[in-house]
C-alpha positions in Angstrom: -42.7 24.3 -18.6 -39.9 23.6 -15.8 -39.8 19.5 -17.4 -39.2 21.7 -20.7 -36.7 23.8 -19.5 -34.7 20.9 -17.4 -34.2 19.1 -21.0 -34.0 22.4 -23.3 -30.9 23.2 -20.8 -28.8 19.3 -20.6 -29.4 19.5 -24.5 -26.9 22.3 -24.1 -24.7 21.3 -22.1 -23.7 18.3 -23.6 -23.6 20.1 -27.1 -21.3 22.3 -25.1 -19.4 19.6 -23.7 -18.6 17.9 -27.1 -17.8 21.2 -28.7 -14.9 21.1 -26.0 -14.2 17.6 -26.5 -13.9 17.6 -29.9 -12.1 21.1 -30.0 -9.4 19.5 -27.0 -8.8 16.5 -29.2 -8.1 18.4 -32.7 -5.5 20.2 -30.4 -4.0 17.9 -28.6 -0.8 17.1 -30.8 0.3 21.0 -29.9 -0.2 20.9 -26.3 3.8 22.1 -24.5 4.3 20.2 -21.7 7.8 21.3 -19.8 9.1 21.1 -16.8 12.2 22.8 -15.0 15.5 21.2 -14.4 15.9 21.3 -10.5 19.1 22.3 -8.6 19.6 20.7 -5.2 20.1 17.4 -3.0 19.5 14.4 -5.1 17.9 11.5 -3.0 18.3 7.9 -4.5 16.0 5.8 -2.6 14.0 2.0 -3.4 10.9 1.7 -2.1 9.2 -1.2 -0.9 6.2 -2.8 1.1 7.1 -4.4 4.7 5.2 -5.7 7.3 6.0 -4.8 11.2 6.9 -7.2 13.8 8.4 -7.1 17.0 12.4 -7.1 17.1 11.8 -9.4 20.3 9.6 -11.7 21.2 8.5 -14.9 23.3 7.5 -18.3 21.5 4.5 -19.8 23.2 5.2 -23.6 21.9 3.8 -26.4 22.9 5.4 -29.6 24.6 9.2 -30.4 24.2 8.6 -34.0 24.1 7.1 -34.5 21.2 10.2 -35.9 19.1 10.6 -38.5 22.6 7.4 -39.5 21.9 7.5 -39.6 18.1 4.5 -37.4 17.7 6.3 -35.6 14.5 3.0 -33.0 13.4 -0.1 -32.7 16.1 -2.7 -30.5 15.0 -3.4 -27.3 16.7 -7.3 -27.7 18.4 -8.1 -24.4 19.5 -5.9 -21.2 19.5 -7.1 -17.5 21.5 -7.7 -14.9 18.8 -4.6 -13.2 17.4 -4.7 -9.6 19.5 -5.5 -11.3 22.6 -3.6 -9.8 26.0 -2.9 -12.5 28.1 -1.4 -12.7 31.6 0.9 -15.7 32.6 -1.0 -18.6 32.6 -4.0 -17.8 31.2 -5.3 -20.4 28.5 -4.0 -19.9 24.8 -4.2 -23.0 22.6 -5.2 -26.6 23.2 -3.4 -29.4 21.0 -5.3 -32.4 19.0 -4.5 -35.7 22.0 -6.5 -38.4 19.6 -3.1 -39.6 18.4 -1.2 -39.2 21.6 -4.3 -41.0 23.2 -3.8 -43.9 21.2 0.0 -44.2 21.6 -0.6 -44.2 25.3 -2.8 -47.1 25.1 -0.2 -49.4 23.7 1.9 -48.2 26.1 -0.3 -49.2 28.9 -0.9 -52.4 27.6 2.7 -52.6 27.2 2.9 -51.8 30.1 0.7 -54.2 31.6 2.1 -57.1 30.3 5.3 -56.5 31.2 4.1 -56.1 35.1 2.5 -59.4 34.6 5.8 -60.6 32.8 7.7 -59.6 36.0 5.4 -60.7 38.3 5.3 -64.2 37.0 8.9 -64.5 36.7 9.5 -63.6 40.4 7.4 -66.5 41.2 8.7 -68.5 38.6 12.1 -67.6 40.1 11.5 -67.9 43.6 9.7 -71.4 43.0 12.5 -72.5 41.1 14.9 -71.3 43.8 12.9 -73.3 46.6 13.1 -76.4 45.5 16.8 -76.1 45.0 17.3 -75.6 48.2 15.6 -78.2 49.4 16.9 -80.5 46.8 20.3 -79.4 48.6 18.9 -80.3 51.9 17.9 -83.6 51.3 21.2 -84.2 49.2 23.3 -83.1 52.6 21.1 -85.7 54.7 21.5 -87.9 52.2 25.5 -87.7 52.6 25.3 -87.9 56.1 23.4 -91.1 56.2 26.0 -92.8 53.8 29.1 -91.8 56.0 26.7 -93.9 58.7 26.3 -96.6 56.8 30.1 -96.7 56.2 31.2 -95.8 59.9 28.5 -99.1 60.8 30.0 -101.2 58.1 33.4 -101.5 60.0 33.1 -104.7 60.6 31.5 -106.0 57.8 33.0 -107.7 54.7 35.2 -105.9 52.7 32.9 -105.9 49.8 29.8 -104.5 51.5 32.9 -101.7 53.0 33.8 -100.8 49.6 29.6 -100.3 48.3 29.5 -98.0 51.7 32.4 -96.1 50.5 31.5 -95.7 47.0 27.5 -94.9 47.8 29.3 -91.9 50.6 31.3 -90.6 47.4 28.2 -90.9 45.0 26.1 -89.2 47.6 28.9 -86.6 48.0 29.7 -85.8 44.2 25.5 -85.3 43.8 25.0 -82.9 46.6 28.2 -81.0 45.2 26.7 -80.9 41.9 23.7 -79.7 43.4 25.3 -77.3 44.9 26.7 -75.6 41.9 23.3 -75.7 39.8 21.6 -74.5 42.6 24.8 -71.1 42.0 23.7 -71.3 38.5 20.1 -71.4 38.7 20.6 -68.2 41.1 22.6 -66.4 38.7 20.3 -67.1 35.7 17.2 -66.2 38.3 19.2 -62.8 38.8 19.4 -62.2 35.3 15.6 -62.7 34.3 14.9 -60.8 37.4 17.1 -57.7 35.8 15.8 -58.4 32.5 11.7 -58.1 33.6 12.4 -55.4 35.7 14.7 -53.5 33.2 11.8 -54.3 30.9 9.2 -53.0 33.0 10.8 -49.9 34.2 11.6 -49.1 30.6 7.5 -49.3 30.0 6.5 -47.8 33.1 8.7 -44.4 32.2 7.4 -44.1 28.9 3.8 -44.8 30.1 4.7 -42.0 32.5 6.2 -39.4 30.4 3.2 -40.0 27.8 0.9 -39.2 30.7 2.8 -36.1 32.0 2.9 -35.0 28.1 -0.6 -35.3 28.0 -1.1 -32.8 30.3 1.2 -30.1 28.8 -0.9 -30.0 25.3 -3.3 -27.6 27.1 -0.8 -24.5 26.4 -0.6 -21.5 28.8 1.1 -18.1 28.5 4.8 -18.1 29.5 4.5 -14.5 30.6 2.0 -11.3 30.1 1.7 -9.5 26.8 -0.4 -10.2 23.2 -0.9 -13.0 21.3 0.7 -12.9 18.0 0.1 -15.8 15.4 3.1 -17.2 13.5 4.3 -17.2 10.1 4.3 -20.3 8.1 6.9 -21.1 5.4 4.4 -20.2 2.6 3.6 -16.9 4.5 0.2 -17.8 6.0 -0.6 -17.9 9.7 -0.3 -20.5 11.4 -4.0 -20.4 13.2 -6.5 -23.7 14.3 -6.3 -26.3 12.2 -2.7 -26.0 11.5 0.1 -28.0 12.9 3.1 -27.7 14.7 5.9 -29.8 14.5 8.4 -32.3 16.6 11.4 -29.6 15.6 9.6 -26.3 15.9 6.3 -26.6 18.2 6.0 -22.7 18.3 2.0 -21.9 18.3 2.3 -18.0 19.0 4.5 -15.4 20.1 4.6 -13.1 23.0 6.0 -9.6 20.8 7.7 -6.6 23.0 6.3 -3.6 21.3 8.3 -1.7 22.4 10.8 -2.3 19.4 9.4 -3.1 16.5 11.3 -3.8 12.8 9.2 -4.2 9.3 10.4 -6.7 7.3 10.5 -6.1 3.6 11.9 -8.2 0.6 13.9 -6.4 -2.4 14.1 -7.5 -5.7 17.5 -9.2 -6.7 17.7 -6.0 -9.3 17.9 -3.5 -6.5 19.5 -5.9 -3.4 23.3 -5.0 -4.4 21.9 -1.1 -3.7 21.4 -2.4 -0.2 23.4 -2.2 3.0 23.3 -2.1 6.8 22.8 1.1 8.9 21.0 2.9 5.9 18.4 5.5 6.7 15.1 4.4 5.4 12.0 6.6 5.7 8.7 4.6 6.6 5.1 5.4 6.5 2.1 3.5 7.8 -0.9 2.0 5.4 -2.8 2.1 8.6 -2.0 6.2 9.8 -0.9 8.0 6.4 -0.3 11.0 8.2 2.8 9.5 10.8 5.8 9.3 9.7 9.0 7.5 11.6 12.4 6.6 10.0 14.6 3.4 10.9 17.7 1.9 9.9 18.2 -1.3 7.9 19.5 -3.8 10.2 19.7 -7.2 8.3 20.3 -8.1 5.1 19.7 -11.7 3.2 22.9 -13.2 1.3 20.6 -15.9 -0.5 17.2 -15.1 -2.4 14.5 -16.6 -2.0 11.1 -17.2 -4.6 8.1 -16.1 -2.6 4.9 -17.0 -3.5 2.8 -16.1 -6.5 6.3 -14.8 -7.7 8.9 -15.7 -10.6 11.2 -13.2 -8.9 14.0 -13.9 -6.5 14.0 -11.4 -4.3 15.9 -11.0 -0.7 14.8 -10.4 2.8 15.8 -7.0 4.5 15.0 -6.3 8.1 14.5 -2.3 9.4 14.7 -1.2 12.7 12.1 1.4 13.5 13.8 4.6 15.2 10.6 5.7 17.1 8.4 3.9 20.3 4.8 4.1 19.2 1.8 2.7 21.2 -0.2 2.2 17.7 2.0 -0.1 16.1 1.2 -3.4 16.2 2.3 -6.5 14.1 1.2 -7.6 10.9 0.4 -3.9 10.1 1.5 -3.0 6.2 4.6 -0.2 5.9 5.7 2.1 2.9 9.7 1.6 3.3 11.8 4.4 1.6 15.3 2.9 1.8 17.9 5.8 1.6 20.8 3.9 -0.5 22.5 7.6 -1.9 22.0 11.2 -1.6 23.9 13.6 -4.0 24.3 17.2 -2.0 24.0 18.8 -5.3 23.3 17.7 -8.3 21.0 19.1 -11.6 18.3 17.2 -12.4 15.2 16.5 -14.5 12.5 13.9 -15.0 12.9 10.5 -16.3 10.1 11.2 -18.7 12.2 14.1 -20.6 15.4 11.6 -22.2 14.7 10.4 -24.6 17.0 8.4 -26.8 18.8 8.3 -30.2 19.9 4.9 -31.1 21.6 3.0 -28.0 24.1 5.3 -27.2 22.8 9.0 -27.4 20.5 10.3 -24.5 19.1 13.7 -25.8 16.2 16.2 -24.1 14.4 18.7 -26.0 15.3 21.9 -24.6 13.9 25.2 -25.0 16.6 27.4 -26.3 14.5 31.2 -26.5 11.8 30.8 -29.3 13.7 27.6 -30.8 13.6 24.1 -29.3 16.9 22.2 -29.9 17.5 18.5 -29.5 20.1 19.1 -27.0 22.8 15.5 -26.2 22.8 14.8 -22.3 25.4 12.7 -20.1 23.5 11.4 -17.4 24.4 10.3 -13.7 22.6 8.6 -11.1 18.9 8.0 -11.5 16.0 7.4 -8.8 12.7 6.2 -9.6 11.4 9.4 -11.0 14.7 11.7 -11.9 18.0 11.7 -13.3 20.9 13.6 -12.6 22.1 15.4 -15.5 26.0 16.1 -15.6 26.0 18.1 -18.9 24.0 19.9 -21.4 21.2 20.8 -19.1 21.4 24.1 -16.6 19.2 24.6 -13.4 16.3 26.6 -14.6 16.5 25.3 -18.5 13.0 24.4 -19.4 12.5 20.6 -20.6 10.2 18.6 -22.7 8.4 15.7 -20.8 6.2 14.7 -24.2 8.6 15.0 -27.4 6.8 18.0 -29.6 5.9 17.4 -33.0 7.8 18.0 -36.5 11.1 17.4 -34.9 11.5 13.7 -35.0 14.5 14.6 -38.2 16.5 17.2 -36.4 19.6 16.6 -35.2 21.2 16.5 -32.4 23.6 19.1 -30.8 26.4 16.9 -29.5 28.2 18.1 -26.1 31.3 19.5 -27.1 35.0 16.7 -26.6 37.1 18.4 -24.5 40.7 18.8 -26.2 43.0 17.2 -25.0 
């Protein structure tokens, strides 16, 4: 009986259910839906998504020397968690060295062989050097036995004189000959002196620097706080794996929470609406229920195409007013940026104009028992209302869905003032 009864009573309800279906259809097309026209403050605000980050913070990058040492991308190895708090000099990323570690091993063969170089030429040098000097000594005895032989040959014939005389002068002119290559030969053993030593000094820094850059690709905090990945240009985060380059080796950032801004981008529609020191109301996707208000503080002059986007649109960069322990980076905002408010102004819903060819905007009003097609001027707008200048009153009740049968009537124009 109760199985019975369970089915006897859904049969009825859904009978019931279509009865009202089918009755709320059939009346649909005489359903009144109106609304008010409001009297008050008239806010004109864009709203947009943002993101937070810190006003301030400190890059964590890696070494300096990378351009030095022509190391142009080097991959990040490991990297902390984003959200980690870190003290200063606690571990926070390690770079890829497999690159650097080859470099360095040229460089220390390089190195090597230029020692060797400048050992060898020292000897070479020094050898050299030795027997010029005792190429010099044996010249100078060798002039010192001719002037001998000529002071012995005094009383010998003239002919045997004039040999002694000529052998004193050819001994004389060899040993000052000698003499002067021996001054070159210095010079010149200076000079390849200067040039292996230049050359291995040169190889013995870089070997030096690689080594001491070596050691900075294990990356330590600068000072206390929590780590905060980077942005790369296409908006993902720069995380292991990535790369950091020669001109900007930032890994992570160090934010102070204690100001925080969300960055937003507008659309190159709304940007000209946009200035500094406007109020903007914000709301968090994170806490619904707290509210804090900022102040836009930067505004691009170029757009810029972001990705998965045919739009240009333009950064803008709000200042949050309040100091608030739960914010943290990266968290999503609701940005309400203030760009007018009207102190008083009459105003209805977008959805009630409705428009007559291009150039008459037109309500339809409720006028007692009638309901006129009443001509509007219209001011500023927002992204639900519109101010109404004339041919609306506060208090007038307003179509939002045009009612039926008066598609043909015509419109009551505002009156032209006489002039």
């Amino acid at each position: 009986m109760n199985k019975k009864l369970i089915i006897g009573l859904s049969a009825v309800v859904i009978i019931v259910i279509a009865l009202f279906t089918f009755s709320g259809s059939g009346n649909n097309e005489s359903v009144e839906i109106l609304t008010e026209a409001q009297k008050g403050e008239f806010v004109i605000a864009i709203t947009t998504t943002g993101e937070l980050e810190a006003k301030n913070a400190i890059k964590i990058t890696g070494p300096s020397g990378l351009r030095a040492a022509r190391l142009w991308n080097v991959k990040i190895d490991k990297l902390v968690d984003e959200g980690t708090v870190v003290e200063k000099g606690d571990f926070v990323a390690s770079l890829d060295a497999s690159e650097l570690s080859d470099r360095l091993r040229n460089v220390e063969n390089e190195y090597q062989q230029s020692l060797s170089q400048y050992t060898q030429t020292k000897l070479d040098t020094a050898l050299t050097l030795r027997q010029s000097r005792d190429e010099l000594i044996n010249l100078e005895f060798a002039v010192e036995e001719k002037k001998l032989v000529l002071e012995q040959s005094q009383f010998e014939p003239p002919a045997t004189i004039k040999q002694a005389e000529i052998d004193l002068s050819k001994a004389k002119r060899a040993f000052k000959q000698a003499k002067e290559n021996y001054l070159l030969k210095k010079d010149k053993a200076v000079a390849q002196m200067q040039e292996a030593a230049a050359e291995l000094s040169e190889d013995r820094d870089e070997r030096n620097f690689l080594l001491e850059l070596r050691k900075k690709f294990q990356i330590t905090a600068p000072e206390d706080g929590m780590v905060i990945y980077v942005r790369e240009y296409d908006g993902s985060k720069k995380s292991e794996g990535a790369s950091i380059g020669a001109w900007d080796p930032t890994v992570a950032t160090l934010p102070d929470l204690s100001t925080m801004i969300s960055t937003t981008f507008v659309n190159e529609v709304d940007i000209r609406k946009i200035t500094k020191g406007q109020h903007v109301n914000i709301g968090l996707d994170a806490f619904p229920d707290k509210k804090l208000t900022g102040e836009v503080i930067y505004v691009a002059n170029v757009g810029e195409q972001r990705p998965n986007s045919d739009a240009k649109v333009f950064e803008v960069k709000v200042e949050i007013n309040e100091s608030d322990t739960t914010l943290r980076p990266a968290m999503s905002t609701a940005n309400e940026i203030i760009t007018d408010i009207v102190p008083e102004a009459i105003y209805v819903p977008l959805e009630s104009i409705f428009n007559q060819g291009d150039s008459i905007a037109f309500v339809y009003k409720k006028s007692g028992l009638e309901t006129i097609k009443q001509e509007v001027t219209l001011g500023k707008a927002n992204a639900n209302e519109v101010i109404v200048q004339e041919g609306v009153d506060s208090g007038e009740k307003v179509y939002l869905v045009a009612p039926n049968g008066l598609e043909d009537k015509d419109v009551q124009l505002l009156k032209t003032p006489q002039l």
